[in-house]
C-alpha positions as CSV (number, residue, x, y, z in Angstrom):
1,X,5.2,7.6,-1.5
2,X,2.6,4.9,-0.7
3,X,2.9,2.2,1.1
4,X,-0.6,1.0,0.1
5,X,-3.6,2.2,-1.5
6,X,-5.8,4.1,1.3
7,X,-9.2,2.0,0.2
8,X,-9.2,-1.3,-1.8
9,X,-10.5,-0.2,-5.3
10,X,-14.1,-2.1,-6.5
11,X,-14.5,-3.3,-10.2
12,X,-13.7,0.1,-11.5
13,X,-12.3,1.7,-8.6
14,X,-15.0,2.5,-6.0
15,X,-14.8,3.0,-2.4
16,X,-16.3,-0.6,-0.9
17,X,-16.6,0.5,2.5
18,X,-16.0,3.3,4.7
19,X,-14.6,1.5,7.6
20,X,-11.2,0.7,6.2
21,X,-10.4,4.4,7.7
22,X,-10.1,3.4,11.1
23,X,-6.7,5.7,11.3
24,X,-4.8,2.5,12.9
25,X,-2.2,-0.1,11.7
26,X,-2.3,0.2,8.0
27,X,-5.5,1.4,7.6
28,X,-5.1,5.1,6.3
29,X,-7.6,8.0,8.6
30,X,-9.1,10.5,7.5
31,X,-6.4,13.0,7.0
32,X,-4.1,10.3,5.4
33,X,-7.1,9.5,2.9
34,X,-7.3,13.2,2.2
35,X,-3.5,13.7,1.3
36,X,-3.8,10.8,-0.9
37,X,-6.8,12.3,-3.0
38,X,-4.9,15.5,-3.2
39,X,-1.6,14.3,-4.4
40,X,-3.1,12.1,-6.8
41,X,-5.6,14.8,-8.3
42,X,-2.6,17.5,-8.4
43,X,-0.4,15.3,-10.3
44,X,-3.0,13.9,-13.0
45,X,-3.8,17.7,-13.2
46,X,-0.4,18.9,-13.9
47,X,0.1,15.9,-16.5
48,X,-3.1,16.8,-18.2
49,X,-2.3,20.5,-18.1
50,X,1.6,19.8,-19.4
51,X,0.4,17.7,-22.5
52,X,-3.5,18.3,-23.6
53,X,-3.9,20.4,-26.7
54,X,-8.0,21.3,-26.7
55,X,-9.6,20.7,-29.5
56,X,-13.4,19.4,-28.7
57,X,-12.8,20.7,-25.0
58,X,-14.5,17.7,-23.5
59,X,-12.7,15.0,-21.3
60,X,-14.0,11.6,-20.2
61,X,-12.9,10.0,-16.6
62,X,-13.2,6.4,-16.6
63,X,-13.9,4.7,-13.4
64,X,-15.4,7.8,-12.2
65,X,-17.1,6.5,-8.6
66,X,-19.3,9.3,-7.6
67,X,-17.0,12.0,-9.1
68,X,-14.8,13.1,-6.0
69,X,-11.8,13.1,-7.8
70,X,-13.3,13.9,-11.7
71,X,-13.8,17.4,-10.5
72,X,-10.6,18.1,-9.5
73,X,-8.4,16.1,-12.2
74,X,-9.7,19.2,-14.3
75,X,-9.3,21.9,-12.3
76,X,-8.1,25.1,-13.8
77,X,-8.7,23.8,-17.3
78,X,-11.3,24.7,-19.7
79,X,-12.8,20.9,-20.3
80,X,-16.7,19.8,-20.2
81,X,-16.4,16.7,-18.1
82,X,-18.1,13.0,-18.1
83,X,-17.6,10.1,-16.0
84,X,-18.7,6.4,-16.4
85,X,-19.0,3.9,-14.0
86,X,-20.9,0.6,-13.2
87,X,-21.2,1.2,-9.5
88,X,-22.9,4.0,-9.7
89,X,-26.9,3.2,-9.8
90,X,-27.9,6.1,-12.0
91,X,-27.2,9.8,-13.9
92,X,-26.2,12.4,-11.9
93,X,-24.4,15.7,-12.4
94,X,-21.5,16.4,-9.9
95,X,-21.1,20.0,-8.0
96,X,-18.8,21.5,-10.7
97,X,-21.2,20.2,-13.4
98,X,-19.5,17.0,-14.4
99,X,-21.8,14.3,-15.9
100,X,-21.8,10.9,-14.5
101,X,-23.7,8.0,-15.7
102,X,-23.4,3.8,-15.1
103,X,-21.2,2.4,-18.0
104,X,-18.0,0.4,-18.6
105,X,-15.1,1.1,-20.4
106,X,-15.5,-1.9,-22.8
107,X,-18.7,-0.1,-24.4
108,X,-18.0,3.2,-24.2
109,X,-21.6,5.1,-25.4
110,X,-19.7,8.7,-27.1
111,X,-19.2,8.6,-30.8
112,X,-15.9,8.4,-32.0
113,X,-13.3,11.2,-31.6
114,X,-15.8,12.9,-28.8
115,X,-12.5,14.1,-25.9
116,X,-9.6,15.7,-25.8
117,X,-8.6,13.6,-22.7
118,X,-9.7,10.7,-20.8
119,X,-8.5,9.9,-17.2
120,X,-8.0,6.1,-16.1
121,X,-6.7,6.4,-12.3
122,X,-6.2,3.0,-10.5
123,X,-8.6,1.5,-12.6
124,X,-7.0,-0.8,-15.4
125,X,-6.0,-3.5,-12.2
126,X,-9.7,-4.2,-12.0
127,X,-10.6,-4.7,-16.1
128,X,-10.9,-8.4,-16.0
129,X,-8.4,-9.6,-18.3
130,X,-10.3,-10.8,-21.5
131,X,-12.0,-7.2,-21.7
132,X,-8.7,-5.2,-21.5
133,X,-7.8,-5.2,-25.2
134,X,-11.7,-4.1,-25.4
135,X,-11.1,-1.3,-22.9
136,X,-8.0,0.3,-24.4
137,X,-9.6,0.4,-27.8
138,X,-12.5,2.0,-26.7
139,X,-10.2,4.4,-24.6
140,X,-8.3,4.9,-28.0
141,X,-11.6,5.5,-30.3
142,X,-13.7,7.8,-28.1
143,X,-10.2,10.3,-27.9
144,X,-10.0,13.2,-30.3
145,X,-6.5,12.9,-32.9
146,X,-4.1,14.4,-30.5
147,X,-6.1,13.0,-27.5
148,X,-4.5,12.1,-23.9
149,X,-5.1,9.3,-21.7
150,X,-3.7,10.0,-18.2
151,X,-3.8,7.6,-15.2
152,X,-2.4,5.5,-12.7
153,X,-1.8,1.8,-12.3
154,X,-0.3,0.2,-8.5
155,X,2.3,-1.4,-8.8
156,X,1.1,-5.5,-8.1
157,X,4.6,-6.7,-6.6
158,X,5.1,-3.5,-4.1
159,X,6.3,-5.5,-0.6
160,X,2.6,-4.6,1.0
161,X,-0.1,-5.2,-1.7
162,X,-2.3,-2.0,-2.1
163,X,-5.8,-3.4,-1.8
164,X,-5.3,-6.0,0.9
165,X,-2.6,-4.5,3.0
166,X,-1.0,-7.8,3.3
167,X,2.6,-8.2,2.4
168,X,3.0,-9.8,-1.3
169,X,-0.4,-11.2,-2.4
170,X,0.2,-9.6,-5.9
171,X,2.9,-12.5,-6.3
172,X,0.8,-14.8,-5.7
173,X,-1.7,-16.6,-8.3
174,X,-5.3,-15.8,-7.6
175,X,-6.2,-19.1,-6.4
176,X,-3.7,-18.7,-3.4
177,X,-4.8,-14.5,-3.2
178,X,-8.3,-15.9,-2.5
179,X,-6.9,-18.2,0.6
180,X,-4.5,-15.0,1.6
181,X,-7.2,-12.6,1.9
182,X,-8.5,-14.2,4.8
183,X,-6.0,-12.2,6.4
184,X,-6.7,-9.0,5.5
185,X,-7.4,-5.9,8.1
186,X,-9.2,-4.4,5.8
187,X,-13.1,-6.3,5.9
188,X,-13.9,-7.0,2.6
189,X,-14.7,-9.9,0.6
190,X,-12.2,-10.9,-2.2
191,X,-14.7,-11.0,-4.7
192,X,-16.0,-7.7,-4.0
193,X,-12.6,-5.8,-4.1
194,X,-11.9,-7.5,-7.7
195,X,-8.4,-6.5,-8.7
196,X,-5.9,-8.1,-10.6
197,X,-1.9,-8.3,-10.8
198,X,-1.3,-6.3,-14.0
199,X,1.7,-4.5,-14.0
200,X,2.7,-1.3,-16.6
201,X,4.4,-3.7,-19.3
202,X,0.8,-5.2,-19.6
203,X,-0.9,-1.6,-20.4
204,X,2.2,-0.7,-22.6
205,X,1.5,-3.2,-24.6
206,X,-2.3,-3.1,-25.4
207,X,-2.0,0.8,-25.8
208,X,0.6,0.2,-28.4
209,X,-1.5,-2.1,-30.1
210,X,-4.3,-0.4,-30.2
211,X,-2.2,2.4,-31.8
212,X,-1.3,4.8,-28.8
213,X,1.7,6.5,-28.7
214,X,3.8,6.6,-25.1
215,X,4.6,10.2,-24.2
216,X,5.7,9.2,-20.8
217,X,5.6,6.5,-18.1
218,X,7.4,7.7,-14.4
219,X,7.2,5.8,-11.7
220,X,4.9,7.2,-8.6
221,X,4.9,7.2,-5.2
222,X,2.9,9.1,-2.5
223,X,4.2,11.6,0.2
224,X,4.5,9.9,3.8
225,X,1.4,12.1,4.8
226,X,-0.4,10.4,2.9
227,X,1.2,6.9,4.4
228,X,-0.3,5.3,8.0
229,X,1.7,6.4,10.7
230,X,2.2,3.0,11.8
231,X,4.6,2.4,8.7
232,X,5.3,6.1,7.9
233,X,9.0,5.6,8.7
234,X,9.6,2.9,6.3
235,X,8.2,4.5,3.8
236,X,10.1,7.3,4.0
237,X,13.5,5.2,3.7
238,X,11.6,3.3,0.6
239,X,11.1,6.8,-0.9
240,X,15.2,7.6,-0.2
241,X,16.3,4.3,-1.9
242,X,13.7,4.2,-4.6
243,X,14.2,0.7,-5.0
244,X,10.5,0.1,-6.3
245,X,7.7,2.2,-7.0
246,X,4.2,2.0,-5.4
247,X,2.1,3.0,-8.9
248,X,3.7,4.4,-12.2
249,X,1.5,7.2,-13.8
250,X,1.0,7.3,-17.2
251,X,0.2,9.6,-20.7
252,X,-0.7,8.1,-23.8
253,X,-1.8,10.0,-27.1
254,X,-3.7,9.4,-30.1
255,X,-1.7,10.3,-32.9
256,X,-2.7,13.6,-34.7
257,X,-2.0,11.5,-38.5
C-alpha cells in the first residue's frame, strides 16, 4: 500500500514540482516514485483489460498531464488513445501516438458516444465541487453504450493525507487545511496543489445519477516499495490489518440499453 501519494496532484492531477523527490522523510525518491507509476498503470490495465468490450476502439484519459501514464494504462490493448488536460499549454502527440490536448472534463470537445473507455486516475479530488455533477456527465456522454470508466480516488481521511504528507488534513475543513499546510515538507502553495476531501460515496453517487452502472469498487493500496522508507514499516502492518484503504479504484459502465 500507500502511505501517501508520491507528488501532490495539481487541478487535474499534474506533477507541481519536481523537488518533492528528495528520497527523505516522507517524500517518495526516485525509485519509490517509479513503483508507484507502475503499480498504478498495471492495475488500471488489468481492470480495463478484464471489463472493456471494443466497439469504437478509442479510449479518452482524463487528467492526462503530459501522458506518462496514458501510454501505459493501454498497453497491450488495441485502443486509439486521447488525453485532456488544462496544464498542459498545447497539442502534442505522446511517444506511442497518444493525443493530448488542454481541456477539462466539464466540456469535454468529442461527440457523443466517441470511447470505449475513459480513465480518471486521482483526478476527481481536484474537480471543484460545483463542476463535478458536470464532469461525470460529460464522462458518461462522450462513452460508447457498454463504455468503462476506470480510475482512482485517495482516500481523504487516510491517517497521513496524500498531497500534504501531514497527518489528517483531509478531516479538516478547508479553511483550517489552508492554516495546516504551512506545515507541509512538501513546498507547495495550497492553492496550487488544489485538492479536495471527496471520498468514493461522493463519486458513487453522481455516477449513478448520471446513469452509470457500478461494476466494481475495491479498495487500493500500494506495495511498500512504492512507500518512503522512512515509514515503510508501518505501512506494511497497515497493509496486514487493512483497517483503511489509501485509494479505492473504480469501474463504472454505460449501460448497453
Amino acid at each position: 500500500m500507500n502511505i501517501l501519494n508520491p507528488i501532490p496532484e495539481g487541478p487535474r492531477g499534474t506533477r507541481q514540482e519536481s523537488g518533492a523527490l528528495q528520497g527523505s522523510g516522507l517524500l517518495q525518491s526516485e525509485e519509490e516514485w517509479k513503483a508507484r507509476n507502475d503499480e498504478l498503470a498495471g492495475t488500471l490495465n488489468e481492470l480495463i483489460r478484464r471489463h472493456l468490450v471494443v466497439s469504437t476502439g478509442k479510449a479518452l484519459d482524463v487528467g492526462c498531464m503530459h501522458g506518462e501514464l496514458t501510454d501505459r494504462y493501454g498497453e497491450g490493448l488495441d485502443l486509439h488513445w486521447w488525453g485532456i488536460d488544462p496544464d498542459i499549454p498545447e497539442s502534442s502527440v505522446t511517444t506511442k501516438g497518444a493525443r493530448l490536448s488542454p481541456g477539462y472534463g466539464h466540456e469535454l470537445a468529442f461527440r457523443a458516444g466517441s470511447f470505449d473507455c475513459v480513465t480518471f486516475a486521482n483526478v476527481y479530488e481536484h474537480v471543484p465541487p460545483n463542476l463535478r455533477s458536470d464532469t461525470i456527465a460529460e464522462i458518461y456522454r462522450v462513452l460508447t453504450p457498454g463504455g468503462i470508466l476506470v480510475g482512482q480516488l485517495p482516500n481523504p481521511y487516510f491517517p497521513i493525507e496524500s498531497h500534504s504528507r501531514l497527518l489528517f488534513l483531509g478531516v479538516l475543513p478547508r479553511p483550517l487545511q489552508r492554516w495546516y499546510w504551512r506545515l507541509t515538507p512538501t513546498g507547495w502553495d495550497f492553492e496550487k496543489a488544489h485538492f479536495f476531501s471527496v471520498t468514493i460515496n461522493d463519486l458513487k453517487r453522481r455516477a449513478l445519477a448520471s446513469g452509470f452502472e457500478v461494476v466494481t469498487i475495491s479498495n487500493f493500496n500500494y506495495s511498500p516499495r512504492a512507500v518512503p522508507k522512512a515509514v515503510r514499516r508501518l505501512a506494511i502492518i497497515h497493509a496486514r490489518l487493512g483497517i483503511m484503504p489509501w485509494s479505492w479504484q473504480f469501474v463504472l459502465r454505460k449501460p448497453s440499453h
